[in-house]
C-alpha positions as CSV (number, residue, x, y, z in Angstrom):
1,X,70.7,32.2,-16.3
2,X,71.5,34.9,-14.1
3,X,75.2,35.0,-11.8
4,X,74.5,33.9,-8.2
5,X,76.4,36.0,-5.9
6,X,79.2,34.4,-4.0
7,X,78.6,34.2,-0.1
8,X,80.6,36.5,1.4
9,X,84.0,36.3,2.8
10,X,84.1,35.5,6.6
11,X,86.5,36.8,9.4
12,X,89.9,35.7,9.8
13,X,90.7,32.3,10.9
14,X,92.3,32.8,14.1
15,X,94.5,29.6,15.3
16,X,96.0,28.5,18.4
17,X,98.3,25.6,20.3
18,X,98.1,22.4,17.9
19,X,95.7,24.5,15.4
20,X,98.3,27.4,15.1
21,X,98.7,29.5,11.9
22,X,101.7,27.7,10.1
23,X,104.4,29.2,8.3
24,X,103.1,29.1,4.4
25,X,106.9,30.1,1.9
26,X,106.2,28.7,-1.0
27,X,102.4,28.0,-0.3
28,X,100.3,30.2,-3.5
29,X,97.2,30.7,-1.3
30,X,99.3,31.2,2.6
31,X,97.9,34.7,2.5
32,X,93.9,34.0,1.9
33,X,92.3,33.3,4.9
34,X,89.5,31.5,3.2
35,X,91.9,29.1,1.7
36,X,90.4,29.4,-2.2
37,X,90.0,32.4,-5.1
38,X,85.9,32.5,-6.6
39,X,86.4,34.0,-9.9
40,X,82.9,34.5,-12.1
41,X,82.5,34.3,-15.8
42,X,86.1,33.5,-16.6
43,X,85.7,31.8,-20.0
44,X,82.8,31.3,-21.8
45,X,81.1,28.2,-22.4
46,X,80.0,27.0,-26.2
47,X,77.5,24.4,-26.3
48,X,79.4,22.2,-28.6
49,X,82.2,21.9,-25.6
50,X,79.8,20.9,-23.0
51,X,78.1,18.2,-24.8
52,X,82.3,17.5,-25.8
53,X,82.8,16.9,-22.2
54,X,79.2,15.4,-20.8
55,X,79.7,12.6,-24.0
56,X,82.9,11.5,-23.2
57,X,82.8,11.5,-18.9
58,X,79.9,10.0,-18.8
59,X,80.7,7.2,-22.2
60,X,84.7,6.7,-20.9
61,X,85.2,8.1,-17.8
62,X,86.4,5.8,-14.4
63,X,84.4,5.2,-11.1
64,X,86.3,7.6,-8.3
65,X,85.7,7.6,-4.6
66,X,82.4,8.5,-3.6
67,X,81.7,7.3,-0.1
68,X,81.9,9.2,3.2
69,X,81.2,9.4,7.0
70,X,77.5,9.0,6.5
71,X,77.3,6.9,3.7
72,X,80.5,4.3,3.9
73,X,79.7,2.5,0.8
74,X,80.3,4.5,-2.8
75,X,77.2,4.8,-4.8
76,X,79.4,4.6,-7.9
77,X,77.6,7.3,-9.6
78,X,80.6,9.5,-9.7
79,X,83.5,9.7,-12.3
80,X,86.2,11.1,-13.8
81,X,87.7,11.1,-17.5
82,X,91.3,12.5,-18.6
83,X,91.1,15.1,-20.7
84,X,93.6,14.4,-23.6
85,X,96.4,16.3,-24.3
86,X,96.1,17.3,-27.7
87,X,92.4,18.2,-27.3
88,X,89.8,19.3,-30.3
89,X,90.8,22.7,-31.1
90,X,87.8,24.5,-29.3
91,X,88.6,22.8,-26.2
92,X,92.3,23.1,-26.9
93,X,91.2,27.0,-26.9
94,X,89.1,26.9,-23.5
95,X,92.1,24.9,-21.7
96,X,94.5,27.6,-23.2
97,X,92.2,30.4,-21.8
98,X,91.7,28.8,-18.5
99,X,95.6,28.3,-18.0
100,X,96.3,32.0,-18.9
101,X,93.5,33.1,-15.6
102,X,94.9,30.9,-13.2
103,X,98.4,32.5,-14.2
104,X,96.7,36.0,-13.8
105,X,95.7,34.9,-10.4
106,X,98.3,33.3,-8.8
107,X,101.7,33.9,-11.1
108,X,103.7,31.4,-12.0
109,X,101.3,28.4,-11.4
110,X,100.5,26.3,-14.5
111,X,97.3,24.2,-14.7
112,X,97.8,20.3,-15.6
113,X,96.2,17.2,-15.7
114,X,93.1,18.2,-16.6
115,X,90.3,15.6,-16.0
116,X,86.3,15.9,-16.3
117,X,84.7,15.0,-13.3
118,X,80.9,13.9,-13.8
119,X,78.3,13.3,-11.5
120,X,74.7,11.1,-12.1
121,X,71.8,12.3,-10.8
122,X,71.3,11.2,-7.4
123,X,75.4,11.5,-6.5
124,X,75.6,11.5,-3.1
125,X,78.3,13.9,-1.6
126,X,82.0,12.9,-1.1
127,X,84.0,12.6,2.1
128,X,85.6,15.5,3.5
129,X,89.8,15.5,2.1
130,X,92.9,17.4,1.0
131,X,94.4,16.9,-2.4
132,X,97.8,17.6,-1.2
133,X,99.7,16.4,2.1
134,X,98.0,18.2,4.8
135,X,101.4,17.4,6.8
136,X,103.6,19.6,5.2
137,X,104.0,23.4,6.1
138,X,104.1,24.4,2.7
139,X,102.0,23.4,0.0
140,X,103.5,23.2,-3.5
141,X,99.9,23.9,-5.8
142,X,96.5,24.2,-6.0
143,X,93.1,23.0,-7.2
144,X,90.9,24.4,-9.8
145,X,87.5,23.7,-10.5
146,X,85.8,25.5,-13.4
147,X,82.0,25.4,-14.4
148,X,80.9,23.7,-17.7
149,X,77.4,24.2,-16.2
150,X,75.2,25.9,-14.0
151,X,74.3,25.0,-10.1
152,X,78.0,23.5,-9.6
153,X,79.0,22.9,-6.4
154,X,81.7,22.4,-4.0
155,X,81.9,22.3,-0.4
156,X,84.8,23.5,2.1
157,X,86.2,24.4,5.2
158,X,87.7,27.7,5.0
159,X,90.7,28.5,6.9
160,X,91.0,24.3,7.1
161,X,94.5,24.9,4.9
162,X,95.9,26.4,8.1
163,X,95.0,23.4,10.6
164,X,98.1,21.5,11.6
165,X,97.7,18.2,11.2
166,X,101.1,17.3,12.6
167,X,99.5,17.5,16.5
168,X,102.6,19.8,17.4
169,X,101.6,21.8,20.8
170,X,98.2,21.3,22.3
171,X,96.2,19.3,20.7
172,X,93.7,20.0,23.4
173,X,93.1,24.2,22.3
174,X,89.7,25.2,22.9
175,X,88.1,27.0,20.0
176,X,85.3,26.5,17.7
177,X,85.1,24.0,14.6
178,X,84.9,25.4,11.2
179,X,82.0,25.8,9.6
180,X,81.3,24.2,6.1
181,X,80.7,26.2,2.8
182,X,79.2,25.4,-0.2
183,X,80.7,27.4,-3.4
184,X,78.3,27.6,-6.2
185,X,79.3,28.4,-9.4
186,X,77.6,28.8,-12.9
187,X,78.7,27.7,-16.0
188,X,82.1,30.1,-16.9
189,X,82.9,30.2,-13.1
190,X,86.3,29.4,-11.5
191,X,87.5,28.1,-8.1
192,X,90.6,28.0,-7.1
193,X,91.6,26.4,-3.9
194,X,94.9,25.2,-1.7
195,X,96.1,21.7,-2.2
196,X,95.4,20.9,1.6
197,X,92.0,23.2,2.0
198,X,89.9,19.8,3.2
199,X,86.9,20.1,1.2
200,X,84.1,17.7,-0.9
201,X,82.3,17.1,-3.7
202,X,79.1,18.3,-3.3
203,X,75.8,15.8,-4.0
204,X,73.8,16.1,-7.1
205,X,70.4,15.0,-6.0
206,X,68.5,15.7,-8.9
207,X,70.4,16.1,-12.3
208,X,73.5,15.4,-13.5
209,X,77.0,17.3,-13.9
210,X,79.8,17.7,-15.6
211,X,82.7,20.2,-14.3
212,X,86.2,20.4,-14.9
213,X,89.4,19.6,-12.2
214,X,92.9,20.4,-12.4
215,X,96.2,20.9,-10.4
216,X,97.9,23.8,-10.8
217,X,101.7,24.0,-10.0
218,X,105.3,25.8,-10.7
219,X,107.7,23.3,-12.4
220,X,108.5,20.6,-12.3
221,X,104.6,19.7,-11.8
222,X,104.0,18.0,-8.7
223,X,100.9,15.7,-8.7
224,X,99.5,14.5,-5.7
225,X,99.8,10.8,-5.0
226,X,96.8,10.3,-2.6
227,X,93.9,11.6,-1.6
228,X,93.8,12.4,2.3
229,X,90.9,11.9,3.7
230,X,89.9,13.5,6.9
231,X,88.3,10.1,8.5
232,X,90.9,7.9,7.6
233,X,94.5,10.1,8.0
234,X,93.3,13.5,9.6
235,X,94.1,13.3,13.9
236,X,92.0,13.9,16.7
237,X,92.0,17.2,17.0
238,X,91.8,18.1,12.9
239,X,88.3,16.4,13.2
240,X,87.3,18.4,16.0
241,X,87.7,21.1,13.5
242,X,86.4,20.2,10.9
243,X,83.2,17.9,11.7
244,X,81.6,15.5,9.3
245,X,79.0,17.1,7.0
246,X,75.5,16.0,7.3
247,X,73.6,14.8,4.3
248,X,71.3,17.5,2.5
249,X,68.1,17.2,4.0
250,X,69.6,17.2,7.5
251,X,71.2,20.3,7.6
């Protein structure tokens, strides 16, 4: 299939009071004011790998959270599988290839812990989170996404990796919420994205999907040890920002 072309970058994040621009040492994507990298047709794609990956996420892989603001209950339907360490050698190859472009992007990050995510058809779409704390002024990885398979999807908040979610300041500043973006990638494609960029899994309403995830750290590899979801941790002023998506079809 053809390459879809990536929306186009939008304007600076500009940040006030409580939603201020934070310091970012140490933070790999601090300077991106979209808050993630699109790269297209990174690594190719055999046949055999997909089918690798689709088999053994949908035969062994465990239920993750799938609920949301709109739809509070988890439809089950999606899941995630850890990708072994000592993989097949063609996969062992595509891991190998992936790790050397995310160095090539942001050097000195390593991918690891690699799972397949998959999704049924008929996934609804994940609540809005961060993968790392949101809290902390620096943020010590990233997360990659790559395509096994066309019409992928993700959506995000750019410039949400900036929001301080500490409430410093005035947590009454007046300025437009961020507006959500869906990424789509095709099979070969790569996102990268900053640990506390709140973002969601994107619904698959009519077939199924199987991507890969990652984290993507210096050492010592630091995973994170929750997921932080804007409903649930995110204060007052960080939902103002970023408001609940609507499901597809109300958009």
């Amino acid at each position: 299939m053809g390459k879809k072309t990536p929306d186009p970058p939008g304007p600076p994040v500009q940040t006030r009071g409580s939603l201020r621009r934070l310091p970012a040492p140490r933070s790999p994507l601090a300077g991106n004011d979209l808050g993630y990298v699109y790269s297209p047709n990174c690594v190719p794609v055999t046949d055999r790998t997909l089918g690798f990956f689709r088999s053994n996420a949908r035969k062994r892989g465990t239920r993750i959270f799938n609920h949301s603001e709109h739809h509070p209950v988890s439809d089950r339907r999606r899941s995630q599988w850890p990708v072994p360490s000592r993989p097949c050698p063609g996969v062992g190859a595509l891991l190998a290839a992936l790790a050397e472009k995310v160095e090539q992007l942001l050097p000195g990050l390593q991918p690891h812990h690699w799972v397949a995510l998959h999704s049924e058809a008929g996934c609804q779409a994940q609540g809005a989170h961060a993968d790392y704390d949101p809290f902390q002024a620096a943020c010590p990885g990233v997360g990659v996404l790559f395509a096994l398979e066309d019409d992928t999807a993700l959506d995000v908040w750019p410039g949400s990796h900036r929001l301080d979610w500490s409430g410093a300041g005035d947590p009454s500043a007046d300025r437009p919420p961020l507006a959500k973006r869906r990424v789509r990638l095709d099979q070969g494609d790569l996102l990268v994205f900053d640990g506390r960029l709140v973002h969601a899994g994107a619904d698959y309403p009519h077939r199924s999907n199987v991507r890969l995830h990652c984290c993507a750290s210096a050492p010592p590899f630091q995973v994170p040890g929750q997921t932080w979801l804007l409903l649930k941790h995110a204060p007052d002023h960080v939902r103002r920002q970023v408001p609940a998506p609507l499901p597809t079809g109300l958009q």
